[in-house]
Structures are given as C-alpha cells and as structure tokens.
C-alpha positions in Angstrom: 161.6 15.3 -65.2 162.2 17.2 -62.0 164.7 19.2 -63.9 162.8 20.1 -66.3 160.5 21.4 -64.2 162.7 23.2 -62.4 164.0 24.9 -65.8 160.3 26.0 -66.8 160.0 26.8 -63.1 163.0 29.7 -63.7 161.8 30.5 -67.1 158.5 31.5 -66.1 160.0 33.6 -63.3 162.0 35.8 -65.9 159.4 36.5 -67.5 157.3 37.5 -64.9 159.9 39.7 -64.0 160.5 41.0 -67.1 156.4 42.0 -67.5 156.3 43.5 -64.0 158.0 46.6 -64.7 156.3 47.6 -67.9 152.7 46.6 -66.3 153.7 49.0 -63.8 154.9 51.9 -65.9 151.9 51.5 -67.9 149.8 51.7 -64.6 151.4 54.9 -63.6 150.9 56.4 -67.2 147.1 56.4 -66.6 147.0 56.9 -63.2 147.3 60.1 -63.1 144.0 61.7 -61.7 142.8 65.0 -62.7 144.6 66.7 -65.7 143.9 69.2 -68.5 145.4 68.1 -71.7 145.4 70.2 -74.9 144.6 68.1 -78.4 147.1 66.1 -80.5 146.7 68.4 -83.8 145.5 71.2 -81.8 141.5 70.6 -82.9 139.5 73.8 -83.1 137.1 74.1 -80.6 134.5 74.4 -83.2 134.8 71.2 -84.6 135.0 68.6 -81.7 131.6 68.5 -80.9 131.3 66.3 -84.1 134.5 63.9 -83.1 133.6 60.5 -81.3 137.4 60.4 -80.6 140.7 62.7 -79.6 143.7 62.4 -79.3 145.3 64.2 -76.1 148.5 65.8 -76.5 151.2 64.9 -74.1 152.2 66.0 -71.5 149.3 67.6 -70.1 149.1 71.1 -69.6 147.9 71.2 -66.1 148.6 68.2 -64.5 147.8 67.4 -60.8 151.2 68.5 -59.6 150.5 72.0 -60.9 146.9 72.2 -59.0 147.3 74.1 -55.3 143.8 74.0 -54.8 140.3 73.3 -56.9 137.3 75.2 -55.4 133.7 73.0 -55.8 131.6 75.9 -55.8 133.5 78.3 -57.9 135.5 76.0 -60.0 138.7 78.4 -59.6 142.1 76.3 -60.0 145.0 77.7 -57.8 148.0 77.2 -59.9 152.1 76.6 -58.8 153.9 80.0 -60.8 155.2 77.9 -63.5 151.7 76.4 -64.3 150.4 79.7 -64.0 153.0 80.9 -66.4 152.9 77.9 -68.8 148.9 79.5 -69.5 149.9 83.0 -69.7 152.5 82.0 -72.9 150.0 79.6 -74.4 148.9 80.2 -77.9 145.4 81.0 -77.9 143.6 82.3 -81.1 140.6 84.5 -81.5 138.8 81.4 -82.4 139.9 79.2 -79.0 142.1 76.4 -78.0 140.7 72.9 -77.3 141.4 71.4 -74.2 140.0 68.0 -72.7 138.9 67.2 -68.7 140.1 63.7 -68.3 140.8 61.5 -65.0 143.1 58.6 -65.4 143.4 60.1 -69.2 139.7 59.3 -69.3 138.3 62.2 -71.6 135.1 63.7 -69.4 134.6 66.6 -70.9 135.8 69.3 -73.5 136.6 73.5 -73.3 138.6 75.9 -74.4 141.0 78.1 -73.5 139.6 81.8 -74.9 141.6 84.8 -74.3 139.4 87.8 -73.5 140.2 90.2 -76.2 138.0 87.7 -78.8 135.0 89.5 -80.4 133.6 85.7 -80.8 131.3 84.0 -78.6 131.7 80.4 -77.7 128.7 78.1 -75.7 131.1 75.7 -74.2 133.3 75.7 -70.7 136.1 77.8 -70.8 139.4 79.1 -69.0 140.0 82.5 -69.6 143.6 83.1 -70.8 145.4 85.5 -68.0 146.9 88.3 -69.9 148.9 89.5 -67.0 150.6 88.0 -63.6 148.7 88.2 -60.7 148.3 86.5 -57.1 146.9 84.6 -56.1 147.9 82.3 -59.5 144.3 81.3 -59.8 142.4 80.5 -63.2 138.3 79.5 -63.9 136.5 76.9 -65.3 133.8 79.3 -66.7 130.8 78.8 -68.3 130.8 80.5 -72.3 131.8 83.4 -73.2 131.6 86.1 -72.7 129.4 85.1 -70.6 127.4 82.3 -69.1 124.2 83.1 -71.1 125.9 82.2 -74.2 126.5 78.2 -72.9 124.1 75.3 -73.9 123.7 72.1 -72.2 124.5 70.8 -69.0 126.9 71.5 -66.5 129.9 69.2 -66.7 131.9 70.7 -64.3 130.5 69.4 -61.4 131.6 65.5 -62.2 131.9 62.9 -59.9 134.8 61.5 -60.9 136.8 64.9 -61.5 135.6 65.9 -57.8 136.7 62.5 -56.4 139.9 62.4 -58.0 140.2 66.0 -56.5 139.3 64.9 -53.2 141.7 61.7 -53.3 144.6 64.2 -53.9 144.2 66.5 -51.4 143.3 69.3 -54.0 139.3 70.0 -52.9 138.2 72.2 -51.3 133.8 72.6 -50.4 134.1 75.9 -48.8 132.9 79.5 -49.8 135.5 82.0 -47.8 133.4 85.4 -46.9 135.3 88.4 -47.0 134.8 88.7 -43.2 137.3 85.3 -43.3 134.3 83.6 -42.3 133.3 80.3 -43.9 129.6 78.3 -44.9 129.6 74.1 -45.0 128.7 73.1 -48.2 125.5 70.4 -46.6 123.9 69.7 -49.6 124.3 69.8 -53.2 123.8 68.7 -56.6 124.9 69.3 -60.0 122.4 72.0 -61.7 122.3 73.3 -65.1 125.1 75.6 -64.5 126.5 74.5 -61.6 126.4 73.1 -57.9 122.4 73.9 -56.3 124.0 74.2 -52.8 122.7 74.0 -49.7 124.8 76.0 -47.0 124.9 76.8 -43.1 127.2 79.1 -41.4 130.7 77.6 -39.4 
C-alpha cells in the first residue's frame, strides 16, 4: 500500500512539474501590459466597427519595451529608434491601417494608423504615420483626421486600465512641460469627450 502511494506520490509530482512551465509561459504571453497590435488579415479600418471579434497580429507593433515615455495629457508616445523606425516603414494606405489598444492582449479600443498625405477623412483615433525622422522619436494618439472635428463618440484614450498599466511600467508621465522648463501638477481630472478635463496648479 505504502508503496503505492509513494508511486502516485512521484507521479503526481512529474506532472506538476511538467504543467508548471507551460502555465508559466502562457502567463507571460498575456502579461504583457500596454501594446499596440496591428490585425491578423490586416482589417480595414472601415469595417471593424461592425466586428464583435479580431484577431491581433503578432508580435505587436509597439510593445511596452519600445515605449520611452506616454504623456496623460497629450497622449504623445516617445518611441526607442527602432520602434520609431518600424512606423516610418509601415504600410499604410490612403484608406488606413487598423490597429487595436489592448492590455494583457485585452482589446480596449481600436484606430488607425493614417499617413497624412490621405484626401480621406476618418472619425476614429489615430497615429499619424511620420513621413520623415525626427527627434525626439515621438508619435500621437490623435483624435480623427484631419482633424478632431471629424471624430464621434467618446474619448477612449484616457482608459483606466491603459493608464495603469502605463503607470505600473514606469512609462507615465502627468505633467505638461512649459516652454519656460517649467511644469503644472495634473490635481484633478477626468476623462471628457475628447480628452482629460484637467485641473492644474503651478510646481
């Protein structure tokens, strides 16, 4: 009896320790914070307002790692060069390229990328493709294009989870910087239509 026990006893123990690793490597594969993925298929951006569901295409484009800083009240990403590059040689018709918001691959909202030569207007959140190489690397999640009179709906930019997730990784930051190098507190805020209401008070 007692050594059959023992032999179940070892058996179980294998197989924990044949589960563990893959429990863990699926762990890290969806904890992986803030990220901007493009679509499996490459969606257009004009049809996935009727989709329940998409597919993300992996890796993601801008990934955590590739995220400097994200600025709250302007919602400028600060890109590594090679993110900054990777954007500059994307692909991006007249007509958009989907992208998705997720946290922990958790889809929270949609955009496109749009490159500014497009005669075509769009009423979603976008990122501006950069046509040339600049510094700071730094990129925007705007609001429609061409401009921010041609959005509808509320402003999803502003979401708790992407700002937390953000915040966990070091990346936020809640600060305007005036051109005198002098800064405001961010003391209160909440999300608007288009954007953070703020409340401010000088450093």
């Amino acid at each position: 009896m007692n050594k059959f026990l023992v032999r179940a006893f070892i058996q179980f123990a294998l197989a924990i320790a044949l589960i563990s690793p893959i429990s863990c490597a699926y762990s890290d594969f969806n904890h992986v914070g803030f990220a901007i993925y493009l679509t499996k298929g490459d969606i257009p951006p004009a049809r996935m307002p009727a989709l329940s569901h998409v597919d993300l295409a992996e890796p993601p484009v801008i990934s955590m790692e590739d995220i400097i800083t994200y600025n709250a009240p302007t919602h400028e990403l600060k890109l590594t060069e090679s993110a900054f590059e990777r954007i500059m040689q994307l692909d991006v018709p007249v007509r958009g390229k989907s992208f998705v918001v997720c946290v922990d691959r958790k889809p929270i909202y949609t955009g496109a990328f749009w490159t500014p030569i497009s005669s075509m207007s769009y009423d979603g959140v976008t990122i501006w493709k950069p046509l040339s190489s600049q510094v700071p690397h730094i990129i925007t999640l705007e609001l429609g294009y061409p401009s921010s009179s041609f959005y509808g709906g509320d402003d999803p930019r502003s979401n708790p989870d992407v700002l937390k997730s953000l915040e966990q990784a070091g990346k936020l930051i809640t600060r305007f910087m005036l051109p005198q190098g002098q800064t405001i507190n961010i003391i209160n805020e909440h999300a608007g239509r288009y954007g953070l209401d703020l409340l401010v008070r000088p450093t």
